[in-house]
C-alpha positions in Angstrom: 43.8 10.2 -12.9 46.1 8.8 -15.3 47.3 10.4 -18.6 44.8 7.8 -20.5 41.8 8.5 -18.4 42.4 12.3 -18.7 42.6 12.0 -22.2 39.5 9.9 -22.7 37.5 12.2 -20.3 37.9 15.6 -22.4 37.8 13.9 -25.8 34.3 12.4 -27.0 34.8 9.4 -29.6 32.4 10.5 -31.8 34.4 14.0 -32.5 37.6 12.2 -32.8 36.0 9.5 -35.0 34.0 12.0 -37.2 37.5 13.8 -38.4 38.3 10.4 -40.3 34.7 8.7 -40.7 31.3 10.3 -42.0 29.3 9.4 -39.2 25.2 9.5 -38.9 23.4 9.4 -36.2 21.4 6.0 -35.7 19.8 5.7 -32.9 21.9 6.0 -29.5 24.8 5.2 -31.7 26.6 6.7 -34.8 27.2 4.9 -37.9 29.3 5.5 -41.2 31.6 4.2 -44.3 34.5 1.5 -43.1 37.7 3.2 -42.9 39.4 0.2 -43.8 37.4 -1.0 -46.6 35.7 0.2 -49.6 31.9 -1.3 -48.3 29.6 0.9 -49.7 26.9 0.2 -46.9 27.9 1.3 -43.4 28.7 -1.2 -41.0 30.9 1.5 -39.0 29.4 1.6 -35.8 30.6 3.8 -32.9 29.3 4.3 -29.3 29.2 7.4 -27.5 27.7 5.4 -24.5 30.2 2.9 -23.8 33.3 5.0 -25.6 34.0 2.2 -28.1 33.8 2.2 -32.0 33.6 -1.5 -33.7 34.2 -2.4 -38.1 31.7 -5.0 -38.5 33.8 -5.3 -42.2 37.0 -6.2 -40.9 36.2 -7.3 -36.9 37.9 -4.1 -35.7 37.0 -2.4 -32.8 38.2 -0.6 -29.5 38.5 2.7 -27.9 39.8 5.8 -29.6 43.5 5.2 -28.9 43.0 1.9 -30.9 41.0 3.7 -33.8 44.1 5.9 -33.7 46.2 3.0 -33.9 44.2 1.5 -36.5 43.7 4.9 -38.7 47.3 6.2 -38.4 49.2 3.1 -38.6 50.7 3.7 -35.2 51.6 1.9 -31.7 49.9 3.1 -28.2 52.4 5.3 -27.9 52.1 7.7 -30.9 48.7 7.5 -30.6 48.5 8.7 -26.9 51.1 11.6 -27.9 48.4 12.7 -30.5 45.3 12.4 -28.7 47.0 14.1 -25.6 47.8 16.9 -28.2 44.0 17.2 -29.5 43.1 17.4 -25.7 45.3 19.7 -24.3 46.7 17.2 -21.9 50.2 17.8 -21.2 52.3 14.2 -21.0 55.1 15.8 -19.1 52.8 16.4 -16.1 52.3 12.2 -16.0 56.0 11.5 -15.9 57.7 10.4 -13.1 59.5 13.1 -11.7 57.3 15.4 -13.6 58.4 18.5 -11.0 62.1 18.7 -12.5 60.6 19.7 -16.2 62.4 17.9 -19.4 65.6 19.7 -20.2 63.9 20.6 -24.0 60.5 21.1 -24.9 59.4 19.0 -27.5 56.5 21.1 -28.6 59.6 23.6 -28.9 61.3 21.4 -30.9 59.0 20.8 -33.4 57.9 24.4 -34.1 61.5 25.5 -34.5 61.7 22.7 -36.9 58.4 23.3 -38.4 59.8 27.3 -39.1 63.2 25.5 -40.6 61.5 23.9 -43.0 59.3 26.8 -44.0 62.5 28.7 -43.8 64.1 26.8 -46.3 60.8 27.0 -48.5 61.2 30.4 -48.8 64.6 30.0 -49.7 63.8 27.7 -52.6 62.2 30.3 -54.7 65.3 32.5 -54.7 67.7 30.0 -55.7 67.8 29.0 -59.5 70.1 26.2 -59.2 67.4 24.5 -57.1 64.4 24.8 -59.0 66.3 24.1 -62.0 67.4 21.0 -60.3 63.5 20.2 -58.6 61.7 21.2 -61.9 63.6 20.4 -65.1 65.8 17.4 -63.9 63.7 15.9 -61.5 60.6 16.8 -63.2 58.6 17.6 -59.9 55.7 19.5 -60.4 54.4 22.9 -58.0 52.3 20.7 -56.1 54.6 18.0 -55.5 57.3 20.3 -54.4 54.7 21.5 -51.9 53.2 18.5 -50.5 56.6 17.3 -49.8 57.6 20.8 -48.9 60.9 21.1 -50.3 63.2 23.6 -49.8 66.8 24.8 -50.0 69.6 25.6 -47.7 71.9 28.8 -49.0 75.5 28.3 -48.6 75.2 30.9 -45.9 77.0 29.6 -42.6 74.8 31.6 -40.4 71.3 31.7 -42.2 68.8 29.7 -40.4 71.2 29.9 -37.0 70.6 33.8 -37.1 66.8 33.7 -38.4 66.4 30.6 -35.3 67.9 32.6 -32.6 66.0 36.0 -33.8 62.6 34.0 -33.3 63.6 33.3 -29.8 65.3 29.5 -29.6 68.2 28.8 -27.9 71.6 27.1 -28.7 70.5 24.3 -26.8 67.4 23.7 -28.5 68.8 24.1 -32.0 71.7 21.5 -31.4 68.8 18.9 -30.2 66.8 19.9 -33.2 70.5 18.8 -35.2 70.0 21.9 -37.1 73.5 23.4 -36.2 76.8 22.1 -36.6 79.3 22.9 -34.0 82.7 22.3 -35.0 83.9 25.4 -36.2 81.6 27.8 -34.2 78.0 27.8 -34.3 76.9 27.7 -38.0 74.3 26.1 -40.2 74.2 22.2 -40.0 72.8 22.3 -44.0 74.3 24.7 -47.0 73.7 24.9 -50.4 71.9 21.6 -50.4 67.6 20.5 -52.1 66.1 20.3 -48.4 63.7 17.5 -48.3 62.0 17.4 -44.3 61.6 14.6 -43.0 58.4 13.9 -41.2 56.6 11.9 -38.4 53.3 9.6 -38.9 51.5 12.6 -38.3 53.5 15.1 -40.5 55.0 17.2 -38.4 59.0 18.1 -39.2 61.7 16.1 -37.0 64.4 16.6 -39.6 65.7 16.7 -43.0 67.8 14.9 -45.8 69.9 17.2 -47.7 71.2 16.6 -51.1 74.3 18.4 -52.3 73.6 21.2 -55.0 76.9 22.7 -55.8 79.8 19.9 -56.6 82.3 22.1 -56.0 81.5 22.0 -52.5 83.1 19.2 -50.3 80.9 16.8 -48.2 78.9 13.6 -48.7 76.3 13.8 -51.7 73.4 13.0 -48.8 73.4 14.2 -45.2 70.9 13.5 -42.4 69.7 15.1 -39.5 72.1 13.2 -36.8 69.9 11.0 -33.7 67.8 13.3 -31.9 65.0 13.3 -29.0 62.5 13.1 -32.7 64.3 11.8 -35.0 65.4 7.7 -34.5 66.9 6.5 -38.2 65.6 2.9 -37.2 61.9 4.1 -36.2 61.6 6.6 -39.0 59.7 6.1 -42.5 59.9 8.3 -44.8 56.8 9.7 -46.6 54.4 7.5 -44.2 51.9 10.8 -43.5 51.2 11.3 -47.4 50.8 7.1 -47.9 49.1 5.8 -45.2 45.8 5.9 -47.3 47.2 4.7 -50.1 48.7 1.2 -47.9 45.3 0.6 -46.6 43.4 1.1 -50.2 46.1 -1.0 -52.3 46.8 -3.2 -49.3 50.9 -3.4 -49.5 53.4 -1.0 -49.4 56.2 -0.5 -51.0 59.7 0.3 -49.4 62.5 2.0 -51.7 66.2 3.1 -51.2 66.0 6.8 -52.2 63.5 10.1 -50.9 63.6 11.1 -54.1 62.0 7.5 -55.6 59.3 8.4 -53.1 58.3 12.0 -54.4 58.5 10.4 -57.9 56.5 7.5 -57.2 53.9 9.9 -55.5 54.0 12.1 -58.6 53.2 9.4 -60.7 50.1 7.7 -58.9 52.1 5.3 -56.5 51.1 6.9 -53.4 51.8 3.3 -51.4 55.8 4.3 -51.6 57.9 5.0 -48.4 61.7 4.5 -47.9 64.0 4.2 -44.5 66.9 5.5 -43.9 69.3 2.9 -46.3 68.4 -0.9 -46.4 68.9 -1.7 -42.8 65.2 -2.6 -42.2 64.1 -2.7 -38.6 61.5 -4.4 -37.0 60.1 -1.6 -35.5 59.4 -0.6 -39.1 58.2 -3.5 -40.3 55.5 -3.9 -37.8 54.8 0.2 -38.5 53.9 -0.8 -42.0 52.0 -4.0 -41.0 49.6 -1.8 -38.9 48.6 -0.5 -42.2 48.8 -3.6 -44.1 50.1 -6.8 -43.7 51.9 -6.8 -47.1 55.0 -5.3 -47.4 57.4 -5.1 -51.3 60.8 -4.6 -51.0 62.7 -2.6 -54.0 66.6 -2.3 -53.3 69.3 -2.4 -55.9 70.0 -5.7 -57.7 73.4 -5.9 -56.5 75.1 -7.6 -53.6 74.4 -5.0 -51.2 70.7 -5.4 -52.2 70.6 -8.9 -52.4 72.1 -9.0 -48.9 69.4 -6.5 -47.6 66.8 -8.4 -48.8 68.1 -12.0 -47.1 68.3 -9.8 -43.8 64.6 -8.7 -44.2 63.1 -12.0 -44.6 63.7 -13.1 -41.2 62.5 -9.8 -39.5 59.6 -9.4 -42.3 58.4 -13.1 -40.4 58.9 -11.9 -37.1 57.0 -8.9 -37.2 53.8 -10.8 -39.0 55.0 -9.5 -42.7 54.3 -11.0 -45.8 57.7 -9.7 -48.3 58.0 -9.7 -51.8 60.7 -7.9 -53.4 60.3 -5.9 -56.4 63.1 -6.9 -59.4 64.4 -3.8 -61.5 66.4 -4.4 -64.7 70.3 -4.0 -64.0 71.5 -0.2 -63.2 67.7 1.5 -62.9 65.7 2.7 -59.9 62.4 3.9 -59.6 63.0 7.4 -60.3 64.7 6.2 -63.8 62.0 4.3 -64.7 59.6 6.5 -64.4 61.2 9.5 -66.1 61.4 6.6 -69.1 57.3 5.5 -68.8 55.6 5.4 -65.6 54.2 1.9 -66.5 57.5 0.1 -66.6 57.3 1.2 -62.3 53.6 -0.5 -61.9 54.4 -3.1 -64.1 57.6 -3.9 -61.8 55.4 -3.4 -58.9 52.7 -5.6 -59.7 54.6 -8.3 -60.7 56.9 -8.5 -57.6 57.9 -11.9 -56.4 57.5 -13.8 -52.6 60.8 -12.6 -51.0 61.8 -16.5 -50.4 61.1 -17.8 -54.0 63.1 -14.5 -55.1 65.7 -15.1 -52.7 66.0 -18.9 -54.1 66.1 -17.8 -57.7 68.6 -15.2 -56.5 71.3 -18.1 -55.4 70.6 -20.3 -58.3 71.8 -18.0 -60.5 75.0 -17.3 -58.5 75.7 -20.5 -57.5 76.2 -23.7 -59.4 73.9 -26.2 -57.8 75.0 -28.8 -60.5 78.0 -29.2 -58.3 78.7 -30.9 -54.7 80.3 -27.7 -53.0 77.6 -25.6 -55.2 75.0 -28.0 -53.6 76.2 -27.8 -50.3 76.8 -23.7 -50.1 73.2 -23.3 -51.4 71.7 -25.9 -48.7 73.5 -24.1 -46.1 72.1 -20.3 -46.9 68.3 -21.6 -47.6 68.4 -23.6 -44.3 69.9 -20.8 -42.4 66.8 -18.5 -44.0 64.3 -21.6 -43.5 65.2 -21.7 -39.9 64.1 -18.0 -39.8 60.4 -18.6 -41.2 57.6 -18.7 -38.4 55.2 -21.1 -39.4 56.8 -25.0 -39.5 54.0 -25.2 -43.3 55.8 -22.5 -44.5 59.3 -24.1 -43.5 58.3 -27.6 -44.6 57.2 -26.5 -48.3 60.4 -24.4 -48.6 62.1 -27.7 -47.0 61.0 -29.5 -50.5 61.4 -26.5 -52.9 65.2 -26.5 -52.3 65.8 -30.4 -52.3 64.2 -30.3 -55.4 66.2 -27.5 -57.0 69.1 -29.1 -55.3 68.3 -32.3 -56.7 69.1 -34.2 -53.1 66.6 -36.0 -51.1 64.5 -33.7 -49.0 65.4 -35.7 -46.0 69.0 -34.6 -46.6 67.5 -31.2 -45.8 65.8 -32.0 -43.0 68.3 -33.8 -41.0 70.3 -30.1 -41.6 67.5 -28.3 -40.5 65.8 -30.0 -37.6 68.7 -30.2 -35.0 67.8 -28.1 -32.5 67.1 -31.5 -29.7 63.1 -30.6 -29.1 61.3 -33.2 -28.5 57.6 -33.9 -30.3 55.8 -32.1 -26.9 58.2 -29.0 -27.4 57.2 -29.1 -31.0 53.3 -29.3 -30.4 53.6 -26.6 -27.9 55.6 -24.5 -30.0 52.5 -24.6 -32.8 49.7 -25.0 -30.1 48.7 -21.6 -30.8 47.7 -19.8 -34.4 50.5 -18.1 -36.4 51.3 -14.9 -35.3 50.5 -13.2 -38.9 46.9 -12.7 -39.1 45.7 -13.4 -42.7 42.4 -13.2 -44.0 41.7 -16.2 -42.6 42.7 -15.6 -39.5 40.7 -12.3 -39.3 37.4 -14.6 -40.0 38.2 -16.7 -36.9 38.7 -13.5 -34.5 35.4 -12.2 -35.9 33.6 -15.3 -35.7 35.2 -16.3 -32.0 33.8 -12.7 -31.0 30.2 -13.3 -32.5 30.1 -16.3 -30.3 31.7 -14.7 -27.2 28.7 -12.2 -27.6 26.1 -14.8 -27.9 27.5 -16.3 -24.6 28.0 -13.2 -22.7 25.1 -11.8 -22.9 22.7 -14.8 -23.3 23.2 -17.3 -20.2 21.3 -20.3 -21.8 23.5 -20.6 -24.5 27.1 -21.1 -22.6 26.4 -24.2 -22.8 28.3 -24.4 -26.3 31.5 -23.3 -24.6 32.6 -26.7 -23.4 34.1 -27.4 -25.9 36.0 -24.6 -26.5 39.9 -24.1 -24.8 42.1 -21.3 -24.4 44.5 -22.6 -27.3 41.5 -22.3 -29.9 41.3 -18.7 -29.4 43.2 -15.6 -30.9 43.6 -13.0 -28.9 44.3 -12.6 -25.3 41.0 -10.9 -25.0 38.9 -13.9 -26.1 41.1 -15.8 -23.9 40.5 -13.9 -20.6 36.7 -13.6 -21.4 36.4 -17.5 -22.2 38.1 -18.5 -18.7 35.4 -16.0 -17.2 32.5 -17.0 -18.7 33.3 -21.1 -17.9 34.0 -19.8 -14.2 31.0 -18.0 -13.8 28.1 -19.7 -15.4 25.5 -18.0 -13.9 27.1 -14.4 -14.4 24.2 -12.2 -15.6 24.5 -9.6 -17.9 21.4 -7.9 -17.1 21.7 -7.7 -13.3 21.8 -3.6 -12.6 24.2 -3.4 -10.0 27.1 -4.7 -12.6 28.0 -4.4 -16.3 29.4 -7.2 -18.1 32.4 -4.8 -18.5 33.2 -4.3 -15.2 33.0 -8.0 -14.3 36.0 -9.2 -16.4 39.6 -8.2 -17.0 38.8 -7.2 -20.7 37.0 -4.5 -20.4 36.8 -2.2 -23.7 37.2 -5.9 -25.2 33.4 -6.6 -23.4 31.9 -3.4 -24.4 32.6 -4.2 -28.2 31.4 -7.8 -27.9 28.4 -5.7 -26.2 27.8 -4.1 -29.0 27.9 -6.7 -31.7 24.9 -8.3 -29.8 23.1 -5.1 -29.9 23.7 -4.8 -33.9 23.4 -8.3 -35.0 21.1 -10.3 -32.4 19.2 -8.0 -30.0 16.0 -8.7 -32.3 17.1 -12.2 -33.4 14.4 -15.0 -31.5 15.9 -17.7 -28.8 16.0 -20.5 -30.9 18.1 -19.1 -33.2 20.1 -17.7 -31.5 21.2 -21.2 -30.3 21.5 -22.5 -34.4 23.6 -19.4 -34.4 25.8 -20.9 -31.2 25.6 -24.0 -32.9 27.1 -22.8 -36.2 29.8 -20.9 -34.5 30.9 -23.7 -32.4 31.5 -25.7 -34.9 33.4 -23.2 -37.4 35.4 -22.2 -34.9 36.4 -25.4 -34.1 36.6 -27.0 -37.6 39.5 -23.9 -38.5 41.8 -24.9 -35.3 41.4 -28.5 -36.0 42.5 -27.9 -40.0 45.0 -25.7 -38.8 46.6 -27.6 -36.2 46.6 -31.1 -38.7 48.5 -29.1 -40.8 50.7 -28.2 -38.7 51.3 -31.8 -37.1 51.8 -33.6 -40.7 54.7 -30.7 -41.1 55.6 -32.0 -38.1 56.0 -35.9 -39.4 58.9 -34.8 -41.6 60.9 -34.1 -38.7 60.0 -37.2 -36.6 61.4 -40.6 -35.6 58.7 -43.8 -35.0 58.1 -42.5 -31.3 57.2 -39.1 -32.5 55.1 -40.1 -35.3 52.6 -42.7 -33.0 52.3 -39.3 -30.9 51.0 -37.4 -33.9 49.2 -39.9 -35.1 47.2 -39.5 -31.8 46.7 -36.0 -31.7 45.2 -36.0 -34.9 42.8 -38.8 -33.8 42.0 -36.6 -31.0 41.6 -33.4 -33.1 39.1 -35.6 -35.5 37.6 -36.7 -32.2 37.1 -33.1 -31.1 35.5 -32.3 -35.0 32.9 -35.4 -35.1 31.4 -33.6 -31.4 30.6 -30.8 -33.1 28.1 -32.3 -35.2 25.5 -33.4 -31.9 22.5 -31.2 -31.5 22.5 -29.8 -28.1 
């Protein structure tokens, strides 16, 4: 048995479920309050039977490490390391090679980490130049300074070293923690510095950011813990355990330079805020946050390090399925100032932040002088290098026009800049064959109505009928995808037979059991004729949102086209309205 399966077999969904969701019992099944939305009649609906849990709000649904995912705003990966934690399973013993042990515990790790920070808790109360600094200059309240759990490092060389080794650790394992420095001996990595930990997704310690106290001393005003085994700079966000609820409820988070913008922020309300570790965004961050929410404001300083942060974000905010806007402070403040002035002037900057492109444009006009050839050309050449950048050839082609027309040169000008990368038309409709990869509100509506109609036609043979129409590039998901080619090669597949499940007959299996589910919630009790003006509507729903999408994405396409081309989109959208007009026959 794999780590997964032992995982699953010693946790019960419902258990795991119930420590985030309300759950009743209704029926065979449970049901309670959406986690990700603020429905006020239950359509939560989870399975102790088949293991699975399914949002009828949103269109969610899987097995508890997805709900994890979902819930925490993690990948697989942190959500197996905490579910493998609430089960007692023991990840090391899955590992290849698991008979020569891990040099380091990481359990280990984290506790001594976990007793540093308390340590330096403790320490805080003795020390009047912190709290002075915590209470009257930054103006943190008790509760803040506890949520965040700040604390402060004595200028002792030897404090938490001594008080470490006392407990029981090692050298070894305080040097991977990064709590010790060795380069005079082995002393204290942090002295006389505000201690602010740094934590996981989950909250538990993996290091700290200390702030210089004392001036007098010498050293940088901001330290970090160096790379360890669990802390990565480039993975880590800082303050994501106290705002995850807040992204999902607001639906955006915000990213700022400082820690100390985010304990503010938190104090004053704005419980979306997180920062990273300077303005080097990475991916892996960005898709962290998307987890949550799908919207992500950017507030760096308004100078040209700022400026060039934000250009560098854009192209890995569209990568990772992000939509940007970036958040404009008046010249010299930051969050922390602004707040200390009126926390309104914060909110106010927050609501009113701007699409990260159109800022981004505004942003060169004013530095530029587009009145001027050379202005003109510099301009062209830094929106076309971001325009390349964009995913979706609509968003490109309307940004294609917004800077001819600031530019004041013919948008054709822009294009023949752009599009000179040799693909022909085919490479082109390949390329946009398939939805975009950010899944908008819209797009959520077609995965949820694609799996209504995947139920209908998994579990009710008569109607499959109203899958010939339907192709792989229509659907979402690869789920849908695998399901669709199983269904049309196995017409006569039936659900009811007792020596097989529709699970077990596919390649998608957790995928089925949802989609098993949703039949059971919305159709079980729903009569045979309609349920095939159900199939009916579906079909042609799903079919009408490709079609729309794809003709939008061909005319974006005629921009870019010589004669040849254009006669082969012309086609394709006769074809598409073709497909659209066969949706209208009564089967």
């Amino acid at each position: 048995m794999d780590a997964v399966s032992e995982v699953k077999a010693r946790l019960s969904i419902e258990d795991v479920i119930s420590e985030y969701v309300r759950l009743k019992r209704a029926g065979k099944n449970f049901k309670g309050l959406s986690p990700f939305s603020n429905e006020k009649t239950p359509s939560f609906v989870v399975s102790p039977e088949k293991q699975i849990w399914h949002d009828f709000s949103s269109g969610r649904g899987g097995d508890i490490f997805t709900f994890i995912q979902e819930v925490e705003g993690v990948d697989f990966k942190g959500a197996l390391e905490l579910l493998s934690r609430k089960a007692g399973v023991d990840l090391e013993d899955y590992r290849k090679g698991s008979d020569n042990r891990s040099r380091f515990d990481k359990e280990r790790l984290y506790k001594a980490l976990d007793m540093s920070a308390k340590f330096y808790q403790r320490q805080l109360k003795d020390s009047n130049q912190a709290l002075e600094y915590i209470i009257k200059k930054r103006g943190f309240a008790k509760q803040t300074v506890l949520d965040f759990q700040l604390g402060y490092s004595s200028e002792n060389q030897r404090g938490l070293t001594d008080y470490l080794l006392q407990k029981g650790f090692s050298e070894q394992e305080l040097k991977l923690c990064g709590l010790v420095s060795t380069a005079r001996g082995l002393n204290d990595m942090f002295r006389g510095r505000l201690m602010i930990p740094l934590h996981d997704q989950f909250g538990k310690v993996i290091g700290f950011t200390a702030r210089i106290l004392n001036e007098q001393l010498s050293g940088p005003k901001y330290i970090n813990t160096p790379s360890t085994p669990l802390y990565d700079k480039s993975r880590h966000i800082y303050g994501l355990h106290l705002a995850k609820q807040g992204i999902r409820t607001k639906d955006y988070s915000v990213i700022v330079e400082g820690n100390l913008d985010v304990i503010a922020s938190h104090q004053a309300g704005q419980n979306q805020i997180v920062a990273t570790a300077g303005t080097a965004l990475t991916e892996y961050q960005m898709k962290a946050l998307s987890r949550l929410s799908p919207n992500v404001r950017l507030s760096f300083d308004q100078d040209k390090a700022g400026l060039e942060a934000a250009e560098r974000a854009i192209p890995i905010a569209s990568k990772a399925g992000v939509n940007l806007s970036i958040i404009t402070l008046s010249s010299g403040k930051d969050p922390d100032e602004l707040i200390k002035k009126d926390p309104k002037l914060w909110t106010e900057a927050i609501d009113n932040a701007d699409y990260a492109v159109d800022w981004l444009i505004n942003r060169y006009k004013e530095k530029l002088n587009i009145s001027t050839a050379q202005g003109k050309r510099e301009f062209s050449d830094v929106m076309i290098n971001l325009i390349k950048t964009l995913e979706d050839p609509v968003e490109q082609d309307h940004y294609v026009n917004v800077v001819s027309q600031e530019a004041a040169v013919d948008p054709s000008a822009i294009r023949q800049k752009l599009f000179t990368d040799g693909k022909s038309i085919d490479e082109k409709l390949k390329q946009i064959s398939r939805p975009a990869n950010t899944l908008d509100q819209n797009s959520q509506h077609q995965i949820n109505r694609i799996d209504k109609f995947l139920s209908l036609s998994l579990m009710q043979p008569d109607i499959r009928h109203y899958l010939d129409l339907l192709s792989p590039d229509m659907l979402i998901t690869d789920e849908q995808v695998k399901l669709l080619k199983f269904l049309k090669e196995n017409p006569e597949f039936d659900p009811s037979a007792a020596d097989k499940k529709p699970e077990d007959a596919t390649q998608a299996e957790d995928y089925v059991k949802i989609l098993v589910l949703l039949f059971e919630q919305l159709y079980a009790s729903v009569d045979a004729q309609e349920l095939h003006y159900e199939a009916q509507r579906l079909r042609a729903e799903t079919i009408k949102y490709f079609v729309e999408q794809q003709k939008a994405n061909l005319f974006a396409l005629q921009h870019q086209s010589d004669e040849a081309e254009q006669t082969k989109i012309l086609s394709s959208v006769r074809e598409l309205d073709k497909l659209l007009s066969q949706t209208k026959r009564i089967d």
